[in-house]
C-alpha positions as CSV (number, residue, x, y, z in Angstrom):
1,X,31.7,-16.9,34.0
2,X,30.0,-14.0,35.6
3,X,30.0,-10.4,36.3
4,X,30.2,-9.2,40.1
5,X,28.5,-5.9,41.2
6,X,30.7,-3.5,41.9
7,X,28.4,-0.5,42.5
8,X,25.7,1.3,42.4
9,X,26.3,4.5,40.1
10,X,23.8,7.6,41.1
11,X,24.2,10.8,38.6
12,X,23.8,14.0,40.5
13,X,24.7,17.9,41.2
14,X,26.6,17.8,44.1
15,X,28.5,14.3,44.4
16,X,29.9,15.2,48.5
17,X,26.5,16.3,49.6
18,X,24.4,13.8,48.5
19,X,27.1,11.1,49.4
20,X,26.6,12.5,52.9
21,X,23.0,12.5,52.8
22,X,23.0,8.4,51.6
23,X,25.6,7.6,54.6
24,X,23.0,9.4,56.9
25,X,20.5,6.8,55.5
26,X,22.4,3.9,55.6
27,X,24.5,4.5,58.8
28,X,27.9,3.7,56.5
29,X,30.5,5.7,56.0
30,X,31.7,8.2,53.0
31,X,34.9,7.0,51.0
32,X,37.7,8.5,53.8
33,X,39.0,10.5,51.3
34,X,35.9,12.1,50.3
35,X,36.0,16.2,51.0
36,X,33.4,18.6,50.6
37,X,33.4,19.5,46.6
38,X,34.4,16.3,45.3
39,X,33.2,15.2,41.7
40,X,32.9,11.8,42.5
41,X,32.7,9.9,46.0
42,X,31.1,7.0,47.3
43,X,29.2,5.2,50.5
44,X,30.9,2.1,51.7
45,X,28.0,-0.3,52.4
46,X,28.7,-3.1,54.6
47,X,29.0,-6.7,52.3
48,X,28.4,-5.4,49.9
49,X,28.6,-2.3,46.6
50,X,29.3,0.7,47.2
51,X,26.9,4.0,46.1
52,X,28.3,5.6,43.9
53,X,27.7,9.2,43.4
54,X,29.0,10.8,40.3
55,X,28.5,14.9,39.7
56,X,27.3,15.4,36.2
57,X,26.0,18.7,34.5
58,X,22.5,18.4,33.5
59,X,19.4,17.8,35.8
60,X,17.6,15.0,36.9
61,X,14.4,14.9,34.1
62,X,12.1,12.4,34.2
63,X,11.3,9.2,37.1
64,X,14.0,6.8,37.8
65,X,14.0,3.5,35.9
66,X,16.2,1.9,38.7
67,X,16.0,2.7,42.4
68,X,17.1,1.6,46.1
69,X,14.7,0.0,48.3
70,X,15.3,0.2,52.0
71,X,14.4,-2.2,54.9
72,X,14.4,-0.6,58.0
73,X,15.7,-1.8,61.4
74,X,12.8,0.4,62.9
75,X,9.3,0.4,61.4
76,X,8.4,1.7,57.8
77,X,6.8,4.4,59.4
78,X,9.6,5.7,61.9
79,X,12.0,5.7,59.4
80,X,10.1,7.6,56.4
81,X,9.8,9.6,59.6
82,X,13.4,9.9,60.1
83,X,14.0,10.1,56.6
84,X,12.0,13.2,56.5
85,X,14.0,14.7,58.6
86,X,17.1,14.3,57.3
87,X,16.3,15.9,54.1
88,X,13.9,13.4,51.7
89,X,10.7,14.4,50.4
90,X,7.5,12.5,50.3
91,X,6.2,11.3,46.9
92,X,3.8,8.4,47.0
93,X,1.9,6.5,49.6
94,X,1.4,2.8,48.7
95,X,0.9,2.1,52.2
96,X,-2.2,-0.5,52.9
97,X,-4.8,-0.9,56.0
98,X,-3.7,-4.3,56.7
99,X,0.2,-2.7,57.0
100,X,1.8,-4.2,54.0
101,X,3.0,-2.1,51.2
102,X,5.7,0.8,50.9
103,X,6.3,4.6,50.7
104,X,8.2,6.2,48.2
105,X,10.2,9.3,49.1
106,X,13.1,11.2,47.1
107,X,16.7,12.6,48.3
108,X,17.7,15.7,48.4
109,X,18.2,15.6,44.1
110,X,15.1,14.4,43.4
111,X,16.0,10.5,43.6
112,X,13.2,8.0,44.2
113,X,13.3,5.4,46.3
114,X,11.2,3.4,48.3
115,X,10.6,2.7,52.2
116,X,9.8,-1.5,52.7
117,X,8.7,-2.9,56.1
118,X,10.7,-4.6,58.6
119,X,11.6,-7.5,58.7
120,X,9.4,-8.1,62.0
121,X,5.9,-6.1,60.3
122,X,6.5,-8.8,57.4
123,X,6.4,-11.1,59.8
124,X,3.5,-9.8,61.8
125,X,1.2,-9.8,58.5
126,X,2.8,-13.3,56.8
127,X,1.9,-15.3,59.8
């Protein structure tokens, strides 16, 4: 027997908002029912868990011990780009020369989580 993954629970100040911010990212949709205000709500993602997002009282303190890592359609660089602009903040550059590695950014609540290459720059620097 085995356990399926149902979702992907994210504790936070303002469930709606940052719901809204995560269906920007992923270009999936909010739970239909999901209205400004909400305690709890979540992002459909396609195939697969949902996110989450739970409102809870007290702050985000110290760095995540879990967090999302995203493959972009687009490369690493135009979507931490995009990502920018829709609200995330830059934290770490683990980007190399050769163009492998990743850059870490935050949401809107102070969420890490980490910006991977395409699939076609993997490609580029595997072959």
């Amino acid at each position: 027997m085995v356990s399926v993954l149902q979702n992907v629970a994210i504790d936070c100040a303002n469930a709606y908002e940052l719901a809204r911010f995560w269906s920007e990212v992923t270009g999936r949709p909010m739970h239909p029912d999901a209205e400004p205000g909400d305690a709890e709500t979540e992002v459909l993602l396609a195939g697969g868990p949902v996110l989450y997002f739970n409102q809870v009282p007290e702050p985000k303190q110290v760095k995540n011990r879990l967090h999302l890592c995203l493959r972009p359609e687009t490369t690493r660089d135009e979507e931490v780009e995009r990502l920018l602009g829709l609200g995330a903040t830059f934290v770490g550059d683990h980007r190399n020369p050769d163009g492998t590695g990743w850059a870490v950014l935050a949401d809107p609540e102070g969420n890490e989580f980490c910006v991977l290459r395409s699939a076609e720059e993997r490609a580029r620097t595997e072959a």
